[in-house]
C-alpha atoms as an extended CHARMM CRD file, in Angstrom:
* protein
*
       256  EXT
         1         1  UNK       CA             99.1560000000       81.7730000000      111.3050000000  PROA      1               0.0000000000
         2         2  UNK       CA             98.1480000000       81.9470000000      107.5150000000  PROA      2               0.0000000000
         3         3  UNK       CA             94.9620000000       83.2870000000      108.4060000000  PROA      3               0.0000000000
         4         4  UNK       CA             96.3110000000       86.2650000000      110.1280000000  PROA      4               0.0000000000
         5         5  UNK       CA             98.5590000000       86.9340000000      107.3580000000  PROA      5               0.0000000000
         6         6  UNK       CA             95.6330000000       87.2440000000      104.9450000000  PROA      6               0.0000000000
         7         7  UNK       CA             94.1490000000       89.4820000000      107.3760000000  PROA      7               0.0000000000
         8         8  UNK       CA             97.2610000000       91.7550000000      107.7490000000  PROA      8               0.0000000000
         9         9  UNK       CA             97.1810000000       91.8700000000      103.8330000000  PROA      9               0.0000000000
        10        10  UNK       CA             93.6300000000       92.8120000000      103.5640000000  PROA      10              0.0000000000
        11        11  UNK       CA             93.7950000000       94.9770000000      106.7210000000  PROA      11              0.0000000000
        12        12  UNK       CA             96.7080000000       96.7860000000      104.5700000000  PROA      12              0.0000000000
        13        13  UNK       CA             94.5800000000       97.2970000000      101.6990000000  PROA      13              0.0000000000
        14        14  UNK       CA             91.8500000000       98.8650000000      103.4260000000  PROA      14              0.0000000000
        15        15  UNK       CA             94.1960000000      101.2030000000      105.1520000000  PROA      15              0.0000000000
        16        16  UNK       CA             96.0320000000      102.2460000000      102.0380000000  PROA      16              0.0000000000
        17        17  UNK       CA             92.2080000000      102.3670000000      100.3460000000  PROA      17              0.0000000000
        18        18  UNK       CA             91.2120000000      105.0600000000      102.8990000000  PROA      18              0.0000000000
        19        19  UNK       CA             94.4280000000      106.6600000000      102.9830000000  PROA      19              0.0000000000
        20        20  UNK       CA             94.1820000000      107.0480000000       99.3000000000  PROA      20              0.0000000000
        21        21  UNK       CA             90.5550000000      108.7940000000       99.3730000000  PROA      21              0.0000000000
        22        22  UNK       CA             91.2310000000      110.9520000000      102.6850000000  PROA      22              0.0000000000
        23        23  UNK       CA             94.2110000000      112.8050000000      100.8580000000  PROA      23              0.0000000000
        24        24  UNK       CA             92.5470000000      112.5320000000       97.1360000000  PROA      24              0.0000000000
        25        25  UNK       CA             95.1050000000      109.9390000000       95.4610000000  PROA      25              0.0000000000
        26        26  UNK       CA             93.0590000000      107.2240000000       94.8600000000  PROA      26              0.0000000000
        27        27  UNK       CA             94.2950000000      107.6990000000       90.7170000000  PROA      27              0.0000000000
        28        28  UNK       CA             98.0130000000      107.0870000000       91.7870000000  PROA      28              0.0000000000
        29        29  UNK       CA             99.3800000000      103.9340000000       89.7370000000  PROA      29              0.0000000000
        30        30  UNK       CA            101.9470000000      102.5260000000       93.0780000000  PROA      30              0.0000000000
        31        31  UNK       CA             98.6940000000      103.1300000000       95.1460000000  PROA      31              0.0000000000
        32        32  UNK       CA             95.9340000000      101.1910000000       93.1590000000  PROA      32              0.0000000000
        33        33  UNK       CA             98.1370000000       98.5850000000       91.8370000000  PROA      33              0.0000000000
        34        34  UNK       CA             99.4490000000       97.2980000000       95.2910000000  PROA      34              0.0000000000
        35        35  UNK       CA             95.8380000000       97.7790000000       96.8200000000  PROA      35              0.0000000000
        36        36  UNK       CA             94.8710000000       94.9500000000       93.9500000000  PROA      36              0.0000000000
        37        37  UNK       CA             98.1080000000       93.1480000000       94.6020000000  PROA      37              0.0000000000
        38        38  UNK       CA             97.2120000000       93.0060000000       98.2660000000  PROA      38              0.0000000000
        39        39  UNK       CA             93.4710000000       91.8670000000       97.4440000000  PROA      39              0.0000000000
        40        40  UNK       CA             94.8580000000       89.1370000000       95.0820000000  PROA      40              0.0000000000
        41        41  UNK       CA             97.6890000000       88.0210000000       97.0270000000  PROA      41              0.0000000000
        42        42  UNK       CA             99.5140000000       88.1610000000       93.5260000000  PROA      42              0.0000000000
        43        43  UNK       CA            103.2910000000       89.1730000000       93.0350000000  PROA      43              0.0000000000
        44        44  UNK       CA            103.9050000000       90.5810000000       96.5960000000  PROA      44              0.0000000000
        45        45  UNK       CA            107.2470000000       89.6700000000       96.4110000000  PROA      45              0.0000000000
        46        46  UNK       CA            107.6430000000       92.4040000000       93.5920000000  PROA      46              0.0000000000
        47        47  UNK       CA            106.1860000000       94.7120000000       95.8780000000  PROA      47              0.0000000000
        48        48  UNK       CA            108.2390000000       93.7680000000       99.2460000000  PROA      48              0.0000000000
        49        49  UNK       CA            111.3180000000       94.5800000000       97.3070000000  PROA      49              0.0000000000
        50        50  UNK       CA            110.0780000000       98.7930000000       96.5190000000  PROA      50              0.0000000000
        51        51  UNK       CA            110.2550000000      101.1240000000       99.3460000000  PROA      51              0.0000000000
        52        52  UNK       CA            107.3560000000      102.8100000000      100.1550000000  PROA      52              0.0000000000
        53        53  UNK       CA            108.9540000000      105.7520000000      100.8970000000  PROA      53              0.0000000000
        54        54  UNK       CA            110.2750000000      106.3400000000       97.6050000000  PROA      54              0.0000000000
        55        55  UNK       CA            106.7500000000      105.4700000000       95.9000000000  PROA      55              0.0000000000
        56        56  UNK       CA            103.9720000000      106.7010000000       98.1560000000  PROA      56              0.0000000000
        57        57  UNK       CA            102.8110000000      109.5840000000       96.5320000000  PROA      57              0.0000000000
        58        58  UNK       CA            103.3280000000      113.2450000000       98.9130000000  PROA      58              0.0000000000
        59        59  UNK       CA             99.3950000000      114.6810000000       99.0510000000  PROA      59              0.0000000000
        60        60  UNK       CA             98.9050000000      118.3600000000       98.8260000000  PROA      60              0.0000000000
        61        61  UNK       CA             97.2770000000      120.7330000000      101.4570000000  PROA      61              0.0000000000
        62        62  UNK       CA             93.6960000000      121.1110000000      100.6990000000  PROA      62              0.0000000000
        63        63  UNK       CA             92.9030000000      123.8220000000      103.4300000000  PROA      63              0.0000000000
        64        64  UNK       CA             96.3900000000      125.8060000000      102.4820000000  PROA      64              0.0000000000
        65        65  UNK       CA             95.6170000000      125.5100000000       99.1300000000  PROA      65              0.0000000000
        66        66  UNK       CA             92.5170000000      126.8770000000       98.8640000000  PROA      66              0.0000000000
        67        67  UNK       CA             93.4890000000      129.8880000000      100.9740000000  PROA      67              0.0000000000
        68        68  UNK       CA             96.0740000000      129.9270000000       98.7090000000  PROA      68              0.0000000000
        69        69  UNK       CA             93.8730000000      130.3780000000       95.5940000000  PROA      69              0.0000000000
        70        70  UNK       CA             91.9650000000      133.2770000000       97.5250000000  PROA      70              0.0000000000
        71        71  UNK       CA             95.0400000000      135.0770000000       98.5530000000  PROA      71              0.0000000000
        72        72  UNK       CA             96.4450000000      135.0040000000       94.9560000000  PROA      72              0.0000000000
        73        73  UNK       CA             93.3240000000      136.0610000000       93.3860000000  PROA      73              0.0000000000
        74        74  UNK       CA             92.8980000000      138.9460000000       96.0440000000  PROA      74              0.0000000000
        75        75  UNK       CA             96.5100000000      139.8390000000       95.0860000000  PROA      75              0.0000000000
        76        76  UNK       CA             95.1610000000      139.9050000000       91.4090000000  PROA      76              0.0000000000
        77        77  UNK       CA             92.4100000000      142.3760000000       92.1440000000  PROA      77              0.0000000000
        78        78  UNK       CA             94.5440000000      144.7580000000       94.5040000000  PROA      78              0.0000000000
        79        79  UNK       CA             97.4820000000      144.8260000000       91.9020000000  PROA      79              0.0000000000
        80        80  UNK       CA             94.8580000000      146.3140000000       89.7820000000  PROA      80              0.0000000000
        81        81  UNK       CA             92.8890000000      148.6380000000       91.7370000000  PROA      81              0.0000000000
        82        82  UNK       CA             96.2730000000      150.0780000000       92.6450000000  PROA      82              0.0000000000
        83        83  UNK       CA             95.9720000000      152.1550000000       89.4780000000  PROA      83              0.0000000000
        84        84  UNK       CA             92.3160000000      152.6610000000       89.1980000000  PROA      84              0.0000000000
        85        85  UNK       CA             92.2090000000      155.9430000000       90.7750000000  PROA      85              0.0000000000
        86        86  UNK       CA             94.7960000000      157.1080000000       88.2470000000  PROA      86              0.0000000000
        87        87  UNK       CA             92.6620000000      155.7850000000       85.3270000000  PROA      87              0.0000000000
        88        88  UNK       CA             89.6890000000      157.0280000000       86.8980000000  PROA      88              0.0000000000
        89        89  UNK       CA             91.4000000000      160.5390000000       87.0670000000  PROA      89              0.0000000000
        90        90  UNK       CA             92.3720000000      160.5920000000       83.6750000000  PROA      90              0.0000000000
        91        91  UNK       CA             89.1050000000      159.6870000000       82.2600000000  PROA      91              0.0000000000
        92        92  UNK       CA             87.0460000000      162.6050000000       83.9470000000  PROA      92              0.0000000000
        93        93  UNK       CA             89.7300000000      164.7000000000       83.1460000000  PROA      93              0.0000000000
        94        94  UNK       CA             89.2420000000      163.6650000000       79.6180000000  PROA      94              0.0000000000
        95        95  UNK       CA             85.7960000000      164.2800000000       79.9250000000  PROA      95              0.0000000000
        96        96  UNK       CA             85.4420000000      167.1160000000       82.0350000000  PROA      96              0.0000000000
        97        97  UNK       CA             87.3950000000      168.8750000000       79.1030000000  PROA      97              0.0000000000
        98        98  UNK       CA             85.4990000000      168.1690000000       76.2560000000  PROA      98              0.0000000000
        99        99  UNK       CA             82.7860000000      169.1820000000       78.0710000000  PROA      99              0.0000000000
       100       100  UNK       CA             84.3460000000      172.4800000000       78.4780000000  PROA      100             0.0000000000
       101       101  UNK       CA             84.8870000000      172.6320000000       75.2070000000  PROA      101             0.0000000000
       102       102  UNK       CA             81.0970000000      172.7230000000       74.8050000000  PROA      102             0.0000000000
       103       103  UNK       CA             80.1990000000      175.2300000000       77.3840000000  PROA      103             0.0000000000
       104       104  UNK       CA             83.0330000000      177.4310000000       75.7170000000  PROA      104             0.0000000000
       105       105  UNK       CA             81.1920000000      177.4180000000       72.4210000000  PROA      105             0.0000000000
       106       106  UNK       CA             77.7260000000      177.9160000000       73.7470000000  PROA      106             0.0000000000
       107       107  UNK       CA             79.3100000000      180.9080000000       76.0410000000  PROA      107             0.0000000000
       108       108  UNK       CA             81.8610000000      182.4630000000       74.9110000000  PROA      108             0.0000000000
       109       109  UNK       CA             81.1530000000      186.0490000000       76.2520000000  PROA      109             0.0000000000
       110       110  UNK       CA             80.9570000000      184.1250000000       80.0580000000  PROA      110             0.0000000000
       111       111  UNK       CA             84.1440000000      181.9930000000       80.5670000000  PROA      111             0.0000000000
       112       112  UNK       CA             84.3930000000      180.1030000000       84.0940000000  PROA      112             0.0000000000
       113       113  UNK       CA             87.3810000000      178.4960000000       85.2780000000  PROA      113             0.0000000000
       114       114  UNK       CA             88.1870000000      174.7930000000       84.4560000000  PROA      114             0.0000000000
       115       115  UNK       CA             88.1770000000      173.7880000000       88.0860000000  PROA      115             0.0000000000
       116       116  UNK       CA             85.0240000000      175.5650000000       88.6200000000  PROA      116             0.0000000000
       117       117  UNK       CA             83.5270000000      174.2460000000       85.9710000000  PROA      117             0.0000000000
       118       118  UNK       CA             84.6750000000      170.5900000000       86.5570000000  PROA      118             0.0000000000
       119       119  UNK       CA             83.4870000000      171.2820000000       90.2520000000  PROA      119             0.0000000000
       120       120  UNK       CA             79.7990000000      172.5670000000       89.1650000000  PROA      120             0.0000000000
       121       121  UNK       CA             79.3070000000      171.2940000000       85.7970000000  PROA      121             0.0000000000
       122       122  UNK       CA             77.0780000000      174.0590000000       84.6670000000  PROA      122             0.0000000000
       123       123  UNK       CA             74.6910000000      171.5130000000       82.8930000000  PROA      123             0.0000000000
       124       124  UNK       CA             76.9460000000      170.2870000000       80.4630000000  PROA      124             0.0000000000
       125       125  UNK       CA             79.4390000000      168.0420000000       82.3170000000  PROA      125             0.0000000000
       126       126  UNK       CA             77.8000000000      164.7500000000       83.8640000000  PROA      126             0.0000000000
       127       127  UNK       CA             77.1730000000      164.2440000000       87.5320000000  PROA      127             0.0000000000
       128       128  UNK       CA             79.0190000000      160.8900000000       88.2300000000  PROA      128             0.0000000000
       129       129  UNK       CA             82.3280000000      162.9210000000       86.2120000000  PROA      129             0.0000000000
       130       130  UNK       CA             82.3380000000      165.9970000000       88.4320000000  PROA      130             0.0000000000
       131       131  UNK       CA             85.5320000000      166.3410000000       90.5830000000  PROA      131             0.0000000000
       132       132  UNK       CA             84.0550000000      165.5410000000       94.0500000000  PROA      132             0.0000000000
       133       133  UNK       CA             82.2030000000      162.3240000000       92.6210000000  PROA      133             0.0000000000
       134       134  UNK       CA             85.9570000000      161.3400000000       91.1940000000  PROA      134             0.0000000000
       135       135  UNK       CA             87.9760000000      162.2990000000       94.3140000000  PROA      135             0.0000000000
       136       136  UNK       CA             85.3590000000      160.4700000000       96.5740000000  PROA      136             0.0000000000
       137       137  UNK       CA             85.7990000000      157.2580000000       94.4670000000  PROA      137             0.0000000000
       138       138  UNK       CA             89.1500000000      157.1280000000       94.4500000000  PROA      138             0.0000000000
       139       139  UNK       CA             89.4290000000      157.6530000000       98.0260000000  PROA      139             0.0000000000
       140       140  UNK       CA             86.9140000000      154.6900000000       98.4680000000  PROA      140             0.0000000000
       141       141  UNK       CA             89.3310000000      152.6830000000       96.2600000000  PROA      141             0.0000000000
       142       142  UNK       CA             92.5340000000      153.5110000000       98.2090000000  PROA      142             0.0000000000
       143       143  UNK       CA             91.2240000000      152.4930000000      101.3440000000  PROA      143             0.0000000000
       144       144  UNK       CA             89.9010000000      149.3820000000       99.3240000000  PROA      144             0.0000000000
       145       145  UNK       CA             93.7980000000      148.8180000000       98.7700000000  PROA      145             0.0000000000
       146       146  UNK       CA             94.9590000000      149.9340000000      101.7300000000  PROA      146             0.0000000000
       147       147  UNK       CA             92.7530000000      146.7950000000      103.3610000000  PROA      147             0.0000000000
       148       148  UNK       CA             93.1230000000      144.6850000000      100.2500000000  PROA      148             0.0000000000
       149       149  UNK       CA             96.5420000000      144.9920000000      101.1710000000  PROA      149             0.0000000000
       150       150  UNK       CA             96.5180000000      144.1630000000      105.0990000000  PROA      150             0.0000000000
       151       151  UNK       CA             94.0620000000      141.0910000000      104.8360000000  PROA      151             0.0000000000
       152       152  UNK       CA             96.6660000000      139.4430000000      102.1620000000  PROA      152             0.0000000000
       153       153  UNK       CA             99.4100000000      139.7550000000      104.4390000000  PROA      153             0.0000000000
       154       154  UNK       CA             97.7580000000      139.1380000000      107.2620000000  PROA      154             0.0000000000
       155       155  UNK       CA             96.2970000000      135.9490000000      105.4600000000  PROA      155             0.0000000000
       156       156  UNK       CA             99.1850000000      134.7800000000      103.6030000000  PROA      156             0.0000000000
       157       157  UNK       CA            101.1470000000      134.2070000000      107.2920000000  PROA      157             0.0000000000
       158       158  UNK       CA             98.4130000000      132.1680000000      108.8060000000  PROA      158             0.0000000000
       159       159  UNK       CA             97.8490000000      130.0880000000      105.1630000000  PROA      159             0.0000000000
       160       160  UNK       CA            101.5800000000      129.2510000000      105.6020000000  PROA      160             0.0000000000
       161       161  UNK       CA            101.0020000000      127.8090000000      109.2920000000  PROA      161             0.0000000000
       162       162  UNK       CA             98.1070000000      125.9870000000      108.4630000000  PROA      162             0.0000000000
       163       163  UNK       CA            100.2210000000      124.6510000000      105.2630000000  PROA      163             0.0000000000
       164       164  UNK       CA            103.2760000000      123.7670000000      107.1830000000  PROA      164             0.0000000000
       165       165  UNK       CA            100.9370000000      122.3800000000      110.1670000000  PROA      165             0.0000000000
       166       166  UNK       CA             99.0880000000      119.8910000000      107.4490000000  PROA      166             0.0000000000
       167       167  UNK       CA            102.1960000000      118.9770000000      105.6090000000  PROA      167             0.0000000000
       168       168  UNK       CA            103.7280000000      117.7690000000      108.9260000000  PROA      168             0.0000000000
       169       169  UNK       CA            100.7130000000      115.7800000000      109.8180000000  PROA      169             0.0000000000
       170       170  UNK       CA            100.6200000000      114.6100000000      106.1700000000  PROA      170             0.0000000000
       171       171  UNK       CA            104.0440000000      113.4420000000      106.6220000000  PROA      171             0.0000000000
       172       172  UNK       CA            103.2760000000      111.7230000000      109.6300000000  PROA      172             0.0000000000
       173       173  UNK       CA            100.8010000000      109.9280000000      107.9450000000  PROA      173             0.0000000000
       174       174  UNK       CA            102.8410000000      108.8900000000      105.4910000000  PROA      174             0.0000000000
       175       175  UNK       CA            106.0320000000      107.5930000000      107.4020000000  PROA      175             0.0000000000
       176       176  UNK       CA            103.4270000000      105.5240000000      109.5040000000  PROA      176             0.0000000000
       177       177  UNK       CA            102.0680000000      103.9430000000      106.3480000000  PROA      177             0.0000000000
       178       178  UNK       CA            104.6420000000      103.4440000000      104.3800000000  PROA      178             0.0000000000
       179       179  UNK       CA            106.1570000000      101.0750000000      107.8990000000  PROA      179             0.0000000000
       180       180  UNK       CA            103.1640000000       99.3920000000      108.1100000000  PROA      180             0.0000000000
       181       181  UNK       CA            103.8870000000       98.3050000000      103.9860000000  PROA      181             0.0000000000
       182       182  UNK       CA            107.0930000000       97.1370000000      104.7920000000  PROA      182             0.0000000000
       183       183  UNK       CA            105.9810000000       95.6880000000      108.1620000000  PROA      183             0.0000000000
       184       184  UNK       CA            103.5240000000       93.4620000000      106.1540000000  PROA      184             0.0000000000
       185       185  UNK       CA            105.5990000000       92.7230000000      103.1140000000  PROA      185             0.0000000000
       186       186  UNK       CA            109.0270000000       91.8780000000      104.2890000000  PROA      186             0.0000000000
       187       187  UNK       CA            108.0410000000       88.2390000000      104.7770000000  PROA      187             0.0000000000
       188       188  UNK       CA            107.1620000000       88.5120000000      101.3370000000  PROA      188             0.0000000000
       189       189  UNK       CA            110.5370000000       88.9290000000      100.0320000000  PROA      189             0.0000000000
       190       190  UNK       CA            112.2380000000       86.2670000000       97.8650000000  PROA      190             0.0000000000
       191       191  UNK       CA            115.6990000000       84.7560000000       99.7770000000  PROA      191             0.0000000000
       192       192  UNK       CA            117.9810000000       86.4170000000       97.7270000000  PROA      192             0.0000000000
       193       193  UNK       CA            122.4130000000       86.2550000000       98.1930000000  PROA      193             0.0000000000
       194       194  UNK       CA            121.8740000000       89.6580000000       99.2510000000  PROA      194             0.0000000000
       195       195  UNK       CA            118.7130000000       88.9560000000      101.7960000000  PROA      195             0.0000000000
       196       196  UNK       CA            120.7190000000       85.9300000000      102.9210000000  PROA      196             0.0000000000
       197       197  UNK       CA            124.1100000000       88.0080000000      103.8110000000  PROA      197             0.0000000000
       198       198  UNK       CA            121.5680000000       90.4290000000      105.5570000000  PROA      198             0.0000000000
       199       199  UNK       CA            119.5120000000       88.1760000000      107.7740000000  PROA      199             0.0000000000
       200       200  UNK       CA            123.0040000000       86.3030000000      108.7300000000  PROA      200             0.0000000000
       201       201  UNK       CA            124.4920000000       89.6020000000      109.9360000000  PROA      201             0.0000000000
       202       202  UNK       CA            121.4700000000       90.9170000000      111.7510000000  PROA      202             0.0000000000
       203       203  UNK       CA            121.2120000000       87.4220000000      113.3990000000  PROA      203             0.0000000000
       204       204  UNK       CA            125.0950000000       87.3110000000      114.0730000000  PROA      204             0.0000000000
       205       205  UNK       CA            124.9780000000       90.8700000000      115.6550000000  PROA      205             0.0000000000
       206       206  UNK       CA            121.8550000000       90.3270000000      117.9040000000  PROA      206             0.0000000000
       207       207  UNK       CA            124.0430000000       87.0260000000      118.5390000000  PROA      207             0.0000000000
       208       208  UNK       CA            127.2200000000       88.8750000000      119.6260000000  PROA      208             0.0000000000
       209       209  UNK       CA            125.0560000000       91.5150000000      121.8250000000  PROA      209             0.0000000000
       210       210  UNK       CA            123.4030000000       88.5990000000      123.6300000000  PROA      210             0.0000000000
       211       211  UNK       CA            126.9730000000       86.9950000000      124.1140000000  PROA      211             0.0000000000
       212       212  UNK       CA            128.0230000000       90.6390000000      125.3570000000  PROA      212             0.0000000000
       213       213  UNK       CA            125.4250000000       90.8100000000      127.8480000000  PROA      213             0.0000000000
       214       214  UNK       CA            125.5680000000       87.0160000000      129.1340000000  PROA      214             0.0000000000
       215       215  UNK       CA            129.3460000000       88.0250000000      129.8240000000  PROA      215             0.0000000000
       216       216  UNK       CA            128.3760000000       90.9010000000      132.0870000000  PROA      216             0.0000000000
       217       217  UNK       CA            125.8760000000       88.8500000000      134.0430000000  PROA      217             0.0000000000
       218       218  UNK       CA            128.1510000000       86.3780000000      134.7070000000  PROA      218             0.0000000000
       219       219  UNK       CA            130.6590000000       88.6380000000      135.9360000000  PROA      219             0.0000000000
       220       220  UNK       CA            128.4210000000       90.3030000000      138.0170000000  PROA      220             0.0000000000
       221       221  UNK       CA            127.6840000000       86.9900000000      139.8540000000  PROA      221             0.0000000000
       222       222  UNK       CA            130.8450000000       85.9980000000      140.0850000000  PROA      222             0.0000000000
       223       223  UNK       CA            131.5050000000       89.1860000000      142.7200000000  PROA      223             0.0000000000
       224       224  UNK       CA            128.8980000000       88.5510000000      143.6160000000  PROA      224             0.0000000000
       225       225  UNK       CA            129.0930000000       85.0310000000      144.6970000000  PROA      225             0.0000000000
       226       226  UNK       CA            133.1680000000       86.0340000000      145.7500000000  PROA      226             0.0000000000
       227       227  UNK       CA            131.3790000000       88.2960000000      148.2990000000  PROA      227             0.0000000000
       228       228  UNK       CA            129.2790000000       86.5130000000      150.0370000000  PROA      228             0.0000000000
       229       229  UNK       CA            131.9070000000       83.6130000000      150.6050000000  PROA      229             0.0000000000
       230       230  UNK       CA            134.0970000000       86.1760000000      151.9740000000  PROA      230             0.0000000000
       231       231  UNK       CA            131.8050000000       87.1630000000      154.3760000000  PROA      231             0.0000000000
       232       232  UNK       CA            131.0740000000       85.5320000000      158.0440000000  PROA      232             0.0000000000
       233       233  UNK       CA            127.9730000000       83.3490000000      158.0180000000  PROA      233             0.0000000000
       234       234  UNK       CA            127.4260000000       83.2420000000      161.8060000000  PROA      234             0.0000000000
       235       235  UNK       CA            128.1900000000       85.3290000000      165.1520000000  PROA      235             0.0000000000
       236       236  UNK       CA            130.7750000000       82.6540000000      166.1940000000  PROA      236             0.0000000000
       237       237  UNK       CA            132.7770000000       82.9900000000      163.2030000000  PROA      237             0.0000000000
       238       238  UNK       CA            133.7270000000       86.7040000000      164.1520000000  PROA      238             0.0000000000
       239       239  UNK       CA            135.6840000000       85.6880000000      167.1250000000  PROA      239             0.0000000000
       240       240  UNK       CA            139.1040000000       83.9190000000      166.6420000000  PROA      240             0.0000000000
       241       241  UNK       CA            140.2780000000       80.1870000000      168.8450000000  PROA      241             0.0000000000
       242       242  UNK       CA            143.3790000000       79.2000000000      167.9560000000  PROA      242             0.0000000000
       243       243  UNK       CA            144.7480000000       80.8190000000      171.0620000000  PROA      243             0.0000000000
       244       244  UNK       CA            142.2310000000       78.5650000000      173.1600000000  PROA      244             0.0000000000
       245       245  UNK       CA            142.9600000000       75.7810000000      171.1100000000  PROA      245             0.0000000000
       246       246  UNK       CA            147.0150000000       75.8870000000      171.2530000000  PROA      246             0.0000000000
       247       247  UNK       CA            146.5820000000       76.0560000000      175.3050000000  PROA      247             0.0000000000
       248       248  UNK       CA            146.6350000000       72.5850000000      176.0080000000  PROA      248             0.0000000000
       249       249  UNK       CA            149.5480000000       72.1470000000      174.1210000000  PROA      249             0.0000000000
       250       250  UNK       CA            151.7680000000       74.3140000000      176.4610000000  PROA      250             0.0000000000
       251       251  UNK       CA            150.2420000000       72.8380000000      179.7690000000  PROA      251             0.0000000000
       252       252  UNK       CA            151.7490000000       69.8570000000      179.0920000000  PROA      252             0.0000000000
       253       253  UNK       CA            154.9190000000       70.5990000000      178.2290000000  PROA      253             0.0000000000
       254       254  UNK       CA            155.0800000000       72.7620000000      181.6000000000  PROA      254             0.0000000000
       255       255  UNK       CA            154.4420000000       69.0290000000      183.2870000000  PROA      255             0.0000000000
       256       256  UNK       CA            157.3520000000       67.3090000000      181.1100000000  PROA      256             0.0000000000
């Protein structure tokens, strides 16, 4: 019997060892202190008397978070290309018209129009600044946002399954190990008034429902048994003789 205590205790161990390093939590303090107490056999008594469930430390999604991380930093990058096609704008407007300021100085005496100008650049504005370069890479950018925009939604609803699916599994986990701690330990407990009062009333109730249920069996037999005595055993017994019995009786007193 001690022998398979000391293997429950060191079967407990390794089971709250590899629970530790399958969820990352191998640094918690409740964790790696009652893995050594197991291992030592030392002070379990302390450790019988702490619930588990109010100790065991809640692991984190690993696959929700990092989709997480992705999501937010996505977020980050289409919050700011939002307004890049406005800066954009502004900037080849800005340059567009200083370069018109140019061409107006070098020819007077032959004025275009702005938007021409901005359109053909007559040699003076910059290729990549010209209005169809600008209006083409904005419209790449929208539809950059526009997707941006879809895939964060789109992944944001399954990161939350896949969260809420792990944390219930997680949870899981975690009930089940925190019953096998208790399972193991409560032997481990020191009898205590309060312990005492508690083992007496479990034991008196499991008492009074085995009492309870005696009862009812032995009422049950009791018809039981009141039924089949009640009932004829044979053939014969169905038929009544006290007429052919008392017959006798009457012949002779026809003789007197």
């Amino acid at each position: 019997m001690a022998i398979k205590k000391l293997q429950a205790t060191d079967h407990l161990a390794d089971t709250l060892d590899q629970w530790a390093n399958k969820y990352r939590v191998a640094g918690d303090a409740y964790l790696s202190n009652l893995i050594h107490a197991l291992r030592d056999r030392k002070g379990l008594h302390i450790w019988a008397e702490l619930d588990p469930l109010d100790y065991l430390p809640h692991p984190e999604s690993r696959v929700a978070s990092t989709r997480t991380s992705l999501i937010r930093l996505l977020t980050v990058i289409r919050n700011v290309l939002v307004f890049s096609p406005v800066a954009l704008t502004w900037a080849a407007i800005g340059e567009a018209t200083t370069a018109f300021s140019v061409y107006i100085k070098e020819n007077g005496a032959n004025v275009v129009n702005f938007l021409d100008f901005w359109q053909n650049g007559y040699d003076t504005l910059g290729e990549k600044w010209r209005i169809g370069n600008v209006a083409l890479l904005s419209f790449i950018i929208i539809l950059t946002v526009i997707a941006l925009t879809l895939y964060v939604s789109i992944a944001g609803h399954k990161a939350k399954q896949l969260r809420h699916n792990e944390e219930a599994l997680i949870d899981a986990d975690r009930l089940a190990l925190a019953i096998e701690i208790s399972t193991v330990l409560y032997d481990k407990r020191r009898i205590t008034a309060v312990t005492m009062n508690q083992a007496l009333a479990g034991s008196i109730g499991r008492l009074v429902t085995a009492t309870r249920s005696l009862e009812v069996a032995a009422k049950s037999i009791e018809k039981s048994s009141k039924k089949v005595s009640s009932a004829p055993t044979s053939y014969l017994d169905r038929f009544d003789f006290d007429p052919l019995l008392e017959s006798p009786k009457r012949s002779r007193g026809r003789r007197a």
